[in-house]
N, C-alpha and C positions, 0 to 999 in steps of 0.2 A: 327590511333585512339589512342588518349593517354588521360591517365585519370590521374588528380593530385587529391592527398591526402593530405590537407592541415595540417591536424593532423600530418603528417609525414615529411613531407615536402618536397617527394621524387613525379617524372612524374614515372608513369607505362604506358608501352604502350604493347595494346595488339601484341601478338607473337603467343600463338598457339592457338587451343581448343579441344578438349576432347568429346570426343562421347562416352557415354554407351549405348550397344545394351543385353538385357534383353531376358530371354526365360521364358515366361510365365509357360510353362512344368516343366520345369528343376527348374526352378529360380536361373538361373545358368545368371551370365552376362560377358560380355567380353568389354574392353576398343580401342579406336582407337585414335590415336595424328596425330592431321591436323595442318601444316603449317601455318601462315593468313599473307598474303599480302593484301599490297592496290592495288585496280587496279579503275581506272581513281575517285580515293579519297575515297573508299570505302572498308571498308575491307571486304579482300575474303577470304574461308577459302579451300586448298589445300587438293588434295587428302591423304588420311589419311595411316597408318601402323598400326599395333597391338601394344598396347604396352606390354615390357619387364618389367624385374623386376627391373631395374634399371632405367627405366622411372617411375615406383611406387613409387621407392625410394626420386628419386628427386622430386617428386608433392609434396608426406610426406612432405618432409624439406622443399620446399619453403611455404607450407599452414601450417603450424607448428602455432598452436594458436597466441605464444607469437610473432610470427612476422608478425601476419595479419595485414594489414590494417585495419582498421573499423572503425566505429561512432557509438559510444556506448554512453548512456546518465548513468553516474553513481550517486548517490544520498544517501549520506553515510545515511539517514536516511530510507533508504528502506529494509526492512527487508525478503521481499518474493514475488513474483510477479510469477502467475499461475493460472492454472485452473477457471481462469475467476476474482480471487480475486487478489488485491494490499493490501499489507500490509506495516505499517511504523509505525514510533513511533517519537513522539517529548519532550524534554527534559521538565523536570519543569521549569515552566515560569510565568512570571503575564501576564494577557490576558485580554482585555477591552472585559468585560461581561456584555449585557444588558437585566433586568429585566422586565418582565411587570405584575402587577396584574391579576391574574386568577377565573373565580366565581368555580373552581374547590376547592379549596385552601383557605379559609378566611385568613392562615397568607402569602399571594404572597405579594409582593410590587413593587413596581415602586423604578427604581433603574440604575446607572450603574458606573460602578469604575473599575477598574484597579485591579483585583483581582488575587493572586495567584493560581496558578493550580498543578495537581500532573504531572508527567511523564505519556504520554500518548500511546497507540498504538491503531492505526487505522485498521479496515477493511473495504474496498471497494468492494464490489459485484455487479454486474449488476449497479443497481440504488439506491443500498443501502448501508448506512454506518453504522459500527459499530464502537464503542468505549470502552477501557477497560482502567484502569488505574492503573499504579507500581510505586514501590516504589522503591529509589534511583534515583542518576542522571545519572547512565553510563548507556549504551546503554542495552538495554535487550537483552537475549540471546534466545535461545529455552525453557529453564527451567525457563525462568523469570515467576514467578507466577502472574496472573492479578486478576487485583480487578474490586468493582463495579466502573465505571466513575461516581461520584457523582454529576452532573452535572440531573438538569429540563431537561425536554425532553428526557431519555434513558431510555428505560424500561430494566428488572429486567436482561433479558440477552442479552445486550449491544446493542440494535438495537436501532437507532435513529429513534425518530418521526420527520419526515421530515417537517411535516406541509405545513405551505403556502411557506417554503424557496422553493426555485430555487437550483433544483441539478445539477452541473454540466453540459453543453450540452455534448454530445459524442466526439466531438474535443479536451475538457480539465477533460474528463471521468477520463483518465491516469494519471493526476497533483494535486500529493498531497496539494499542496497549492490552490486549487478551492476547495477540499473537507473543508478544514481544515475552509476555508472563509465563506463557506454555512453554517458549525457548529455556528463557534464562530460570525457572524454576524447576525444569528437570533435572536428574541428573546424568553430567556427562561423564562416560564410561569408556570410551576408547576412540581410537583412531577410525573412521571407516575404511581407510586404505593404508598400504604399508607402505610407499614407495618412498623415498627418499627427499628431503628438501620440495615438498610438495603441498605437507599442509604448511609446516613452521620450516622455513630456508634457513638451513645452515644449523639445526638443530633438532632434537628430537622432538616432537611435540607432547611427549610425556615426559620427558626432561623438562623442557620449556615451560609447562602448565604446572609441575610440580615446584619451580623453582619462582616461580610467579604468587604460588598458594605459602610457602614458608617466606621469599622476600619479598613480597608486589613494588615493582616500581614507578614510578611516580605516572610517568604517559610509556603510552605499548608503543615497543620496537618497533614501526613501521619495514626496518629492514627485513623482518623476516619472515615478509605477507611474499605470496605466489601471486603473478601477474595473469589472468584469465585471459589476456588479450578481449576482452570484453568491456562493453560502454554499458552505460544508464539505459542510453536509446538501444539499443538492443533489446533489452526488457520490454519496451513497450511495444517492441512490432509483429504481426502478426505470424511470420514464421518463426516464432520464441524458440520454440521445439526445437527446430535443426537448427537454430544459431547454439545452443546448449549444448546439440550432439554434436557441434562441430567443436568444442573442448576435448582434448584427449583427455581419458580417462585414465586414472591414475591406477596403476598397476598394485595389486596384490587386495582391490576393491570387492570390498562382504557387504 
């Protein structure tokens, strides 16, 4: 039986296997190395020995991370993947953003242009996405501090109203580029809260987004993102929840 790794671009062919025998008592375990032959095209695995410490030695070295074989999907824009949640982040960019008037909003409009964005990080949970938004272009760190995503449709602590879009199905749950498609392919329609200088500072954010859709400017205003008093590393630890509800909520929020 051999198995090619074309990553490598080495055949391995099975040689022995490895038996662990467990005392549920004790929780003591002990090891056994079996031979494997083919016998009429099939491999068989041979009566076993105990192994020594120099059969430990050798499993060590040859499973030694850095010379495993594997199929690994790497994604320089993945910043955390666990406990049920994907995290990632995507650079400042201009991003084809489309408008629709809202009877929530008397100033919404009908709109859509090529509009500049800030630096963004993403979270994916179950069936839910969240977004936050920093500042600069390098990648963020753990201490990168996120702001609000100024962007219709995010309420006050970064949770996307998903609306009529189409989330993900479960086969592309894991592909930041399904999440990222669902976001920016909807259309954004209003504010999710009213309060003042909270999603866009110092401006209206239907003023802001309309005057972005007739003049887009070259890179987005960094000054008119909201500070969440929030980091990266926040995201990934296991009280997420109440570090989120420890965000005041922004007043006049539907």
């Amino acid at each position: 039986m051999k198995v090619e790794v074309k990553s490598f671009g080495d055949s391995y062919q099975l040689s022995a296997a490895v038996l662990i025998y467990t005392n549920a008592a004790t929780r003591h375990a002990l090891a056994t190395k079996h031979e494997v032959r083919e016998h009429a095209g099939r491999p068989t695995i041979r009566p076993g020995v105990p192994f020594n410490e120099q059969d430990y030695k050798v499993l060590v070295e040859a499973l030694a991370p850095a010379q495993q074989p594997r199929m690994q999907w790497h994604d320089p824009r993945e910043l955390a993947r666990g406990l049920g949640r994907m995290l990632w982040w995507s650079p400042p960019m201009k991003r084809s953003l489309f408008f629709r008037k809202s009877p929530h909003n008397a100033q919404t409009f009908e709109g859509r242009a090529l509009c500049p964005c800030p630096g963004l990080v993403f979270l994916a949970a179950a069936r839910e996405l969240f977004v936050f938004a920093f500042k600069g272009s390098a990648a963020p760190s753990r201490t990168t501090r996120l702001h609000q995503a100024p962007f219709f449709n995010v309420w006050s602590r970064g949770k996307v109203c998903v609306g009529n879009a189409a989330v993900p199905p479960p086969d592309r749950s894991e592909d930041p580029q399904a999440w990222e498609q669902m976001f920016f392919g909807s259309h954004f329609t209003h504010p999710n809260f009213t309060e003042p200088n909270r999603l866009t500072v110092g401006v209206d954010p239907a003023r802001f987004w309309r005057e972005q859709v007739e003049r887009p400017q070259a890179q987005f205003p960094e000054q008119v993102l909201f500070d969440l008093a929030l980091t990266v590393e926040d995201l990934t630890q296991l009280d997420l929840a109440a570090r989120l509800e420890a965000i005041p909520r922004a007043t006049g929020e539907f």
